[in-house]
ROSE-4610 file (N, C-alpha, C; in Angstrom, 1 decimal, always signed):
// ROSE-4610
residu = [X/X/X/X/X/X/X/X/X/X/X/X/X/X/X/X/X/X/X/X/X/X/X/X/X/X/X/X/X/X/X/X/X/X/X/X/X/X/X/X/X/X/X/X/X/X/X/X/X/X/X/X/X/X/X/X/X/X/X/X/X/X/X/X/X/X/X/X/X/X/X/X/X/X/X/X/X/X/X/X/X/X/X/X/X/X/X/X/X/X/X/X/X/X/X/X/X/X/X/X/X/X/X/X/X/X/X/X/X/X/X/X/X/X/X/X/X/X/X/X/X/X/X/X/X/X/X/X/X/X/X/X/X/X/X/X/X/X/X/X/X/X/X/X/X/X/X/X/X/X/X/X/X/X/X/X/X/X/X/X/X/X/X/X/X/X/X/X/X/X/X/X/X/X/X/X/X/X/X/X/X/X/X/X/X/X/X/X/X/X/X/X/X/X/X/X/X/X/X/X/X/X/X/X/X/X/X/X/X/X/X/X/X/X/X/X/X/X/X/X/X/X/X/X/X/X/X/X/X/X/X/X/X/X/X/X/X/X/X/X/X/X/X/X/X/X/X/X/X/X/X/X/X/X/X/X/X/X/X/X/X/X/X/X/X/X/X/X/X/X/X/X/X/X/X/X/X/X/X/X/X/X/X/X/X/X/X/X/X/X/X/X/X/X/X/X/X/X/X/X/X/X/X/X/X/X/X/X/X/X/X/X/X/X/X/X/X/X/X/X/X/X/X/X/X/X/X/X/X/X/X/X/X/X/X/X/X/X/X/X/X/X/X/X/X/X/X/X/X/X/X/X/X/X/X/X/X/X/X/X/X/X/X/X/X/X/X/X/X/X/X/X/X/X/X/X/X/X/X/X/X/X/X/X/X/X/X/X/X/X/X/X/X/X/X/X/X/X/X/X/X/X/X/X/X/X/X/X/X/X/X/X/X/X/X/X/X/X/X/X/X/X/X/X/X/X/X/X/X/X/X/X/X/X/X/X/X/X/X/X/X/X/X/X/X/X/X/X/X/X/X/X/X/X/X/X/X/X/X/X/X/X/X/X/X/X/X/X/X/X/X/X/X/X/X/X/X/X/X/X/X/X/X/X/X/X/X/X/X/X/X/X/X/X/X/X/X/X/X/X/X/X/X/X/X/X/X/X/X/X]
num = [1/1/1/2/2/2/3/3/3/4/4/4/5/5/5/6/6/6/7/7/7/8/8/8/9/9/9/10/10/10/11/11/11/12/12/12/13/13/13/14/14/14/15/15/15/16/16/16/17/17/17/18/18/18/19/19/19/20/20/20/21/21/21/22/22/22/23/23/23/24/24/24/25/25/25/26/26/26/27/27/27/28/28/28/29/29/29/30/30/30/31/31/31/32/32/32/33/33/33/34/34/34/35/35/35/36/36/36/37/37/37/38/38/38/39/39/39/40/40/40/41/41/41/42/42/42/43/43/43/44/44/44/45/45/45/46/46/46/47/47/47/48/48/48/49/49/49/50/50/50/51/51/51/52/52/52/53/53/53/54/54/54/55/55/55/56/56/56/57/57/57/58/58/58/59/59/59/60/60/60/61/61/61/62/62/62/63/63/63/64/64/64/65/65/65/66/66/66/67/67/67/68/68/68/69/69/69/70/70/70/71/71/71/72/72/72/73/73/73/74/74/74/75/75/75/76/76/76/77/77/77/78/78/78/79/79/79/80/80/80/81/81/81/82/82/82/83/83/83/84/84/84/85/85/85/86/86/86/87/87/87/88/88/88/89/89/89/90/90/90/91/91/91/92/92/92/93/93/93/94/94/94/95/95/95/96/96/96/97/97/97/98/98/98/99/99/99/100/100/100/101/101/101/102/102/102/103/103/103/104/104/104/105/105/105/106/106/106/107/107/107/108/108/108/109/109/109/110/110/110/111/111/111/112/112/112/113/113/113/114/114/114/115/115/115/116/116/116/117/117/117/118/118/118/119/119/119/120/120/120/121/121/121/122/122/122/123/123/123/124/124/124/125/125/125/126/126/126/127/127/127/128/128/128/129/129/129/130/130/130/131/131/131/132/132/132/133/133/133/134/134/134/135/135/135/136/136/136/137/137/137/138/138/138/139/139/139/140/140/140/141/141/141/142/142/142/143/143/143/144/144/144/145/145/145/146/146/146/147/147/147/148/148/148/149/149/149/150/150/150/151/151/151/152/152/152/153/153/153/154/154/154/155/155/155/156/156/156/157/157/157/158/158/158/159/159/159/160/160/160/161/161/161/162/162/162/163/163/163/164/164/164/165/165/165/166/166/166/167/167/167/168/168/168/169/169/169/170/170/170]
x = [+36.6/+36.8/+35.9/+35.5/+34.9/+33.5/+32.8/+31.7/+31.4/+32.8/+32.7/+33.1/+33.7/+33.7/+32.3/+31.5/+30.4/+28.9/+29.1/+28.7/+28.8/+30.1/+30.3/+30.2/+30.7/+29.8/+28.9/+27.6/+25.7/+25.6/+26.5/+26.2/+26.4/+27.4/+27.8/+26.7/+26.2/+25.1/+23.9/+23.6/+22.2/+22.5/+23.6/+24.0/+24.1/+24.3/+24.3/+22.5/+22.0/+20.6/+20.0/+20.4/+19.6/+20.3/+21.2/+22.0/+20.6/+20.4/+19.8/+18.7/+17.6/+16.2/+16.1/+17.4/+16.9/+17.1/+18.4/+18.4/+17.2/+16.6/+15.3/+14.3/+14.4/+12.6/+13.2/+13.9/+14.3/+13.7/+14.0/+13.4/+11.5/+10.9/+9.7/+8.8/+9.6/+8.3/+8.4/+7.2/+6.7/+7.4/+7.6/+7.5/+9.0/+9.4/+11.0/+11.7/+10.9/+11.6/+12.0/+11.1/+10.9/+12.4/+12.6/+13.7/+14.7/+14.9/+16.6/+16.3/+15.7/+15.8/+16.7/+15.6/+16.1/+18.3/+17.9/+19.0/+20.2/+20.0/+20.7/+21.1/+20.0/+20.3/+21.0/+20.7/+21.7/+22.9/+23.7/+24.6/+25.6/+24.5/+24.8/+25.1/+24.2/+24.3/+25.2/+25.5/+27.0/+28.3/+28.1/+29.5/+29.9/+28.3/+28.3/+28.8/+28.4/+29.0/+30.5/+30.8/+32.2/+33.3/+32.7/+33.3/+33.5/+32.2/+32.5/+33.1/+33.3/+34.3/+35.8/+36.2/+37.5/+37.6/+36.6/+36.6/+37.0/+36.0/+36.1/+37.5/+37.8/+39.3/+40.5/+40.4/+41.1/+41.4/+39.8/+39.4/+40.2/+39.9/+40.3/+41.9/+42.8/+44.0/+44.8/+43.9/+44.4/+44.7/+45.9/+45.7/+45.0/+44.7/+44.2/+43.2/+42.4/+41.3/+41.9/+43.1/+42.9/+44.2/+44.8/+45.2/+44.6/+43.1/+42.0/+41.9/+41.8/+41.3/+39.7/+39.3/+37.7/+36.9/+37.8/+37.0/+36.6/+35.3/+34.7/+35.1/+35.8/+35.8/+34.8/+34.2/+32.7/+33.0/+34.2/+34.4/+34.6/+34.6/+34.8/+33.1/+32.4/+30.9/+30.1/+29.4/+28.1/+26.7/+26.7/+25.9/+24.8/+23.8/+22.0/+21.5/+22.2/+21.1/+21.1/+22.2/+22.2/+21.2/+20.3/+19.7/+18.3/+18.1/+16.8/+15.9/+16.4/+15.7/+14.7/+14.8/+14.4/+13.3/+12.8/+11.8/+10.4/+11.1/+10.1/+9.0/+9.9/+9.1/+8.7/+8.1/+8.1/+6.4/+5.3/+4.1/+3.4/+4.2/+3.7/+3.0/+2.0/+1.8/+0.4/-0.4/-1.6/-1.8/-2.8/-3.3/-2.3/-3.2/-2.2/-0.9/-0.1/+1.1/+1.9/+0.9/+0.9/+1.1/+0.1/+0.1/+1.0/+1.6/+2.4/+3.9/+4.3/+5.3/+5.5/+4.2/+3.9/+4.3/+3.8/+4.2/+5.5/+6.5/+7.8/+8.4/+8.1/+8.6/+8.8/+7.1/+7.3/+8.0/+8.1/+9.1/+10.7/+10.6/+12.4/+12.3/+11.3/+11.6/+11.5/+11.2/+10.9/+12.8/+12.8/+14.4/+15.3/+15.4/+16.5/+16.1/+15.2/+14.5/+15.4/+15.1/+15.8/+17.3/+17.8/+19.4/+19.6/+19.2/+19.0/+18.9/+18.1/+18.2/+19.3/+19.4/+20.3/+22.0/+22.4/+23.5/+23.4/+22.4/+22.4/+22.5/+21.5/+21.9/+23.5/+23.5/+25.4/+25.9/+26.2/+27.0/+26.8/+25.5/+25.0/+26.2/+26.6/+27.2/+28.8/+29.2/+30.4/+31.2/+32.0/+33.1/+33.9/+34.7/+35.7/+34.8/+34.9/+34.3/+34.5/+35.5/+35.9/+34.8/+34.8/+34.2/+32.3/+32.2/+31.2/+30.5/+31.0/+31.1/+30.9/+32.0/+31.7/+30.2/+29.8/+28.3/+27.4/+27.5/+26.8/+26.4/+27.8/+27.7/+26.7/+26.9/+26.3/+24.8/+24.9/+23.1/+22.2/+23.3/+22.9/+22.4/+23.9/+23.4/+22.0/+21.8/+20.5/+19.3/+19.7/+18.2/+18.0/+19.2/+18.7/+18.3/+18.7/+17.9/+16.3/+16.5/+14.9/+13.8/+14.5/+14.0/+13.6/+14.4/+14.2/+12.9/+13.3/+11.9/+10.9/+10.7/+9.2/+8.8/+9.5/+9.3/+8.5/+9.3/+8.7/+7.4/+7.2/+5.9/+4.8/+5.5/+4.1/+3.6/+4.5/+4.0/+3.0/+3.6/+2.8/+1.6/+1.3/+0.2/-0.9/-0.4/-1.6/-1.8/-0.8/-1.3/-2.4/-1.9/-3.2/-4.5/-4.3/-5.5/-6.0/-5.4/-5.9/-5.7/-7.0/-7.0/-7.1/-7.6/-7.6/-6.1/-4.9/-3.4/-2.9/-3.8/-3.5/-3.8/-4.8/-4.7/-4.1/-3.1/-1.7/-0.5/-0.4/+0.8/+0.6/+2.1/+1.8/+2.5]
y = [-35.0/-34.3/-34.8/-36.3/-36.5/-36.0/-35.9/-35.4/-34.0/-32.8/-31.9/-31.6/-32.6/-32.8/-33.1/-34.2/-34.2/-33.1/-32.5/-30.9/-30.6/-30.2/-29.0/-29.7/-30.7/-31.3/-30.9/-31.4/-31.4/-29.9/-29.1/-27.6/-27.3/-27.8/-27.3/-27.6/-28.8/-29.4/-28.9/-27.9/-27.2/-26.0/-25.2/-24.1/-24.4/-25.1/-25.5/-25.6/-26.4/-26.5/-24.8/-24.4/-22.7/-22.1/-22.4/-20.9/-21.9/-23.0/-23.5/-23.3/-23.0/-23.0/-21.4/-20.5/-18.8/-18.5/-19.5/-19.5/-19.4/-20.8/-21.7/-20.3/-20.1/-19.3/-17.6/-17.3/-15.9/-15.9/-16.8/-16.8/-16.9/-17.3/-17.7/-16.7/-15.9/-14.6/-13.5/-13.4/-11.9/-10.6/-10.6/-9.4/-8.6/-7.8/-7.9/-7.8/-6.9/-6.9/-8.0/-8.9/-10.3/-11.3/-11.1/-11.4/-10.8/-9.8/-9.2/-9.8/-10.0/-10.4/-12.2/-12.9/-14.4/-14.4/-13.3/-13.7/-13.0/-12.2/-11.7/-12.8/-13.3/-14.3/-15.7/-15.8/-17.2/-16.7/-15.4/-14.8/-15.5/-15.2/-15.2/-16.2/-17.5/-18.8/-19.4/-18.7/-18.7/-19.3/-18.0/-17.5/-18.5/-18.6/-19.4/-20.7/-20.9/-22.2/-23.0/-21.5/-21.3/-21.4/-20.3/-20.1/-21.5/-22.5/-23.7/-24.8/-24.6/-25.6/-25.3/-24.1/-23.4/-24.6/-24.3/-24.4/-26.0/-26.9/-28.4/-28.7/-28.0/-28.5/-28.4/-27.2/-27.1/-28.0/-28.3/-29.6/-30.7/-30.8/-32.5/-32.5/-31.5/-31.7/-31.2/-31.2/-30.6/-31.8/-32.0/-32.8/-32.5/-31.3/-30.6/-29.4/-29.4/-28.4/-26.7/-26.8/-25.8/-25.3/-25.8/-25.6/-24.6/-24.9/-24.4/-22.7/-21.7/-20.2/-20.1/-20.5/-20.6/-19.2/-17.9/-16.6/-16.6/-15.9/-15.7/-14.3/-13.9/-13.1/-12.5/-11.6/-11.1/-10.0/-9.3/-8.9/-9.8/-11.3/-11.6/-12.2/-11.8/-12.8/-11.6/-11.9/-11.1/-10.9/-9.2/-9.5/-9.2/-9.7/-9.8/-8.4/-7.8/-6.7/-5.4/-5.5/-5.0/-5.3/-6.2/-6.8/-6.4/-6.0/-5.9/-5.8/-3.9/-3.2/-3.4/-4.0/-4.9/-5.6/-6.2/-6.7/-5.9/-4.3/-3.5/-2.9/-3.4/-3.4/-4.7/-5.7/-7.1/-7.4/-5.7/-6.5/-5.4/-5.7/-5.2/-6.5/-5.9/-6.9/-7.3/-8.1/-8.2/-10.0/-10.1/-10.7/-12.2/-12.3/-13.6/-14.1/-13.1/-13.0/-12.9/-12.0/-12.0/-13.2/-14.3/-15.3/-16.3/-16.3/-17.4/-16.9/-15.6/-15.1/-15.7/-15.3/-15.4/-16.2/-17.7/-18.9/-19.2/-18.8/-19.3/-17.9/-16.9/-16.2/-16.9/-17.4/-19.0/-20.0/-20.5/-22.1/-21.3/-20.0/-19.3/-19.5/-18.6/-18.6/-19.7/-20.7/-21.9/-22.7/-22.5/-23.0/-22.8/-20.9/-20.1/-20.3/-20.9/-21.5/-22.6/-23.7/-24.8/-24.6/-24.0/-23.5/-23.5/-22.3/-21.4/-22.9/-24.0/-24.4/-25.7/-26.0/-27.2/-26.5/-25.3/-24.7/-24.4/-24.5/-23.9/-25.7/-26.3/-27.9/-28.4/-28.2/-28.7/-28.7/-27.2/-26.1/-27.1/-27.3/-28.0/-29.4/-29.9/-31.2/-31.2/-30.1/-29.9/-29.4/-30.0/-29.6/-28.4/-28.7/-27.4/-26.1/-25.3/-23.8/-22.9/-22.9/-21.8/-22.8/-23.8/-24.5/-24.5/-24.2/-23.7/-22.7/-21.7/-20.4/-20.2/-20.5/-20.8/-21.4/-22.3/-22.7/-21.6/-21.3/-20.1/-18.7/-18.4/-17.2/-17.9/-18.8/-19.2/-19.6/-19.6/-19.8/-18.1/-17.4/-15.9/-15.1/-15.7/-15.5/-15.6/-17.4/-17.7/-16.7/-16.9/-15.9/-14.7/-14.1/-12.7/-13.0/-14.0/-14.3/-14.7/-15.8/-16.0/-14.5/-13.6/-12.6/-11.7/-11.6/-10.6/-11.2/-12.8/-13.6/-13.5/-13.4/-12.6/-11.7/-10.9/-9.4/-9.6/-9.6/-9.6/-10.7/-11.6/-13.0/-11.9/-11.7/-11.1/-10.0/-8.7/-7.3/-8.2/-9.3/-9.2/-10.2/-11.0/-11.8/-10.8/-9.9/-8.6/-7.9/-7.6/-7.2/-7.3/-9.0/-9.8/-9.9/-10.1/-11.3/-9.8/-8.7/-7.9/-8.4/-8.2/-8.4/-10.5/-10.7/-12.4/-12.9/-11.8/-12.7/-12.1/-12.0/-12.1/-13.8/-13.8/-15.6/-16.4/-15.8/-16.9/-16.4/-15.0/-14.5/-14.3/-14.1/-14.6/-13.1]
z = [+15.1/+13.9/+12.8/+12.8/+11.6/+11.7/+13.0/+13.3/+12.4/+12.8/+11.7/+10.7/+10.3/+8.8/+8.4/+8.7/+8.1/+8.0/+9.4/+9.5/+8.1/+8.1/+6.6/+5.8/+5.4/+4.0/+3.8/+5.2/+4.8/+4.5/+5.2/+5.5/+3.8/+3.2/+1.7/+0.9/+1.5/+0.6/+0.4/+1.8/+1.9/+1.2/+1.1/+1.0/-1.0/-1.2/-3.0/-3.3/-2.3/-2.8/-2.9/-1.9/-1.4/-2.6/-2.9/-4.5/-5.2/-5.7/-6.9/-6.8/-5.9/-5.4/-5.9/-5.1/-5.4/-6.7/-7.5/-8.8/-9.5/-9.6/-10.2/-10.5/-8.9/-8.8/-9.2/-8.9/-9.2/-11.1/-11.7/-13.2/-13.0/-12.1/-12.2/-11.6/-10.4/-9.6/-10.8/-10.5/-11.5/-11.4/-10.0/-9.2/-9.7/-10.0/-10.2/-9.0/-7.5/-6.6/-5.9/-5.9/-5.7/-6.4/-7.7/-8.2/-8.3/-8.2/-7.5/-6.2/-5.1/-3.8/-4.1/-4.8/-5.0/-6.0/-6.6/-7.1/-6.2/-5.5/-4.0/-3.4/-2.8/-2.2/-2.8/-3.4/-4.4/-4.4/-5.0/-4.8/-3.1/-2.3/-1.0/-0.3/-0.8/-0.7/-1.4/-2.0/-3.0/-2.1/-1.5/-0.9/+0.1/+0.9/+1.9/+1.4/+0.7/-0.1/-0.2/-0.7/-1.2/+0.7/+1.2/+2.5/+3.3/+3.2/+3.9/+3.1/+2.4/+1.2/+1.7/+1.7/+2.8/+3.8/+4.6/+6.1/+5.8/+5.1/+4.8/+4.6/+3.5/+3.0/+3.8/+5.0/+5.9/+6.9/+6.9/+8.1/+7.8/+6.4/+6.0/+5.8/+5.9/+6.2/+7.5/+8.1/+9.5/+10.3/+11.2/+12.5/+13.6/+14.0/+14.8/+14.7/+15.7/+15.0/+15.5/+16.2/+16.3/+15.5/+14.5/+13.2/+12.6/+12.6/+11.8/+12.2/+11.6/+11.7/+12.1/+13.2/+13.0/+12.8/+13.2/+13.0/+11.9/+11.9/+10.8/+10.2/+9.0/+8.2/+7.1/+7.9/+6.9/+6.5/+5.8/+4.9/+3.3/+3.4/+2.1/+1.9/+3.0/+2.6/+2.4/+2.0/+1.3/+2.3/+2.8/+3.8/+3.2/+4.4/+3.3/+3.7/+4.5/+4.9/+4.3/+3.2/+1.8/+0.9/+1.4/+0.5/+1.2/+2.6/+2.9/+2.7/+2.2/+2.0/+0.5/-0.4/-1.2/-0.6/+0.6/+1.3/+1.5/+1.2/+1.7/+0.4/-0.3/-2.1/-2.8/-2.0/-2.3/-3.1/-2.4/-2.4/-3.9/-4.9/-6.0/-7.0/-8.2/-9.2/-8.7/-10.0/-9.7/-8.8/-8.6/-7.6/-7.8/-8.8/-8.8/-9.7/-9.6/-9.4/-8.2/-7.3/-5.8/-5.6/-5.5/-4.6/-5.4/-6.5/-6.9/-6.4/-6.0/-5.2/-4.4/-3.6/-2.0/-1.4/-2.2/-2.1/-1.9/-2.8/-3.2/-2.1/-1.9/-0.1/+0.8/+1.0/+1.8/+2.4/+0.9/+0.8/+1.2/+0.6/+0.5/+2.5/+3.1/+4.5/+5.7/+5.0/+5.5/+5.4/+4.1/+4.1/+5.1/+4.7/+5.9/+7.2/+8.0/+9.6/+9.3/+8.3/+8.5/+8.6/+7.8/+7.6/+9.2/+9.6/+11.1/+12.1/+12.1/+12.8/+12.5/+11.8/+11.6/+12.1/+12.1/+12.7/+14.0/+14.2/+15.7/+16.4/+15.7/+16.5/+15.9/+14.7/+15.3/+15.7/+15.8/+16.8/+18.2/+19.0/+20.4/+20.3/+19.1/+18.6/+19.2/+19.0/+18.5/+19.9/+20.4/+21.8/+21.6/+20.4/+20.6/+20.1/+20.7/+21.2/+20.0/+19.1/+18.6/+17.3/+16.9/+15.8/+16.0/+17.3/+18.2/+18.1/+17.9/+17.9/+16.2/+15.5/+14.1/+13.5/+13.9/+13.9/+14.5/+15.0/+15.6/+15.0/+14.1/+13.5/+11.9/+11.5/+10.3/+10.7/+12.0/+12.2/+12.5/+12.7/+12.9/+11.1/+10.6/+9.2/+8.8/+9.0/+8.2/+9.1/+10.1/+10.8/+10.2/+9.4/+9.0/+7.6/+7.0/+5.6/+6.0/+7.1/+7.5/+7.6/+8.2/+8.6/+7.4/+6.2/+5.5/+5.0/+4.5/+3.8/+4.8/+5.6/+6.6/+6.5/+6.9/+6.3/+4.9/+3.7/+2.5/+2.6/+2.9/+2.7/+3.7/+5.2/+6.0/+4.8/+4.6/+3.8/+2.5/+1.6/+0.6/+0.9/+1.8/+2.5/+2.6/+4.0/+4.2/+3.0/+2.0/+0.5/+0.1/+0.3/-1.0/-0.4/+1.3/+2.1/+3.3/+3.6/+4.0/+5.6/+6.2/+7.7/+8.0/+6.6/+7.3/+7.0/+6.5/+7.0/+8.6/+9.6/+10.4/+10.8/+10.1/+10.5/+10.8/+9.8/+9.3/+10.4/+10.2/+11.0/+12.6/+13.0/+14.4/+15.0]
């Protein structure tokens, strides 16, 4: 049990950094679509936040893990793919505004991979199944944040860089 206790701690911890990062920069991109997307997301990182603080506090007074409700209830979280479509209006604004975006799309989809993978290797950590499974659905989450920030970084790359951001993209 202490194993996942300390899970959701780090998990809280990444999830605080990710609201303050989409915070930070949602004031800094040009783009406006670019910033409703960042402050969507901090929103969202929010929740996540909030949701595993639940789960923690439950943990840490539980005798048993299966005390705990592990189903995930995604009516009270905030889904991203409300937020998608926002991805598809990312590659406005002049050049280099473009690329100081672009950048911070980047670092944003670079995060949600790490999120994505640090839940999925917990999850690998963790015996009881239902807490298992719980890791699992929070690693599905981040993949779809990862994904929207692709979407938007590939659309506004080929914007800026034309045929040579195939370079980059895979």
């Amino acid at each position: 049990m202490d194993r996942l206790k300390n899970i959701l701690k780090f998990a809280m911890k990444l999830e605080s950094q990710g609201e303050k990062f989409y915070t930070y920069y949602a004031d800094q991109v040009k783009n406006p679509n670019n910033k409703k997307l960042l402050q969507n997301l901090a929103q969202i990182e929010h929740s996540h936040y909030l949701f595993l603080k639940k789960k923690y506090d439950e943990l840490y007074f539980a005798k048993d893990l299966h005390d705990i409700a592990w189903v995930v209830d995604s009516k009270n979280i905030i889904h991203p793919s409300i937020f998608s479509s926002a991805a598809d209006h990312l590659n406005m604004g002049n050049d280099d505004d473009a690329i100081s975006d672009l950048a911070i799309l980047r670092i944003a989809y670079t995060i949600e991979d790490d999120f994505a993978n640090f839940y999925r290797t917990a999850a690998e950590q963790v015996d009881f199944q239902d807490a298992k499974d719980f890791l699992l659905t929070l690693a599905a989450w981040e993949d779809e944040h990862r994904e929207i920030f692709h979407k938007g970084y590939s659309q506004q790359l080929k914007a800026s860089w034309g045929d040579l951001a195939s370079m980059i993209l895979k």
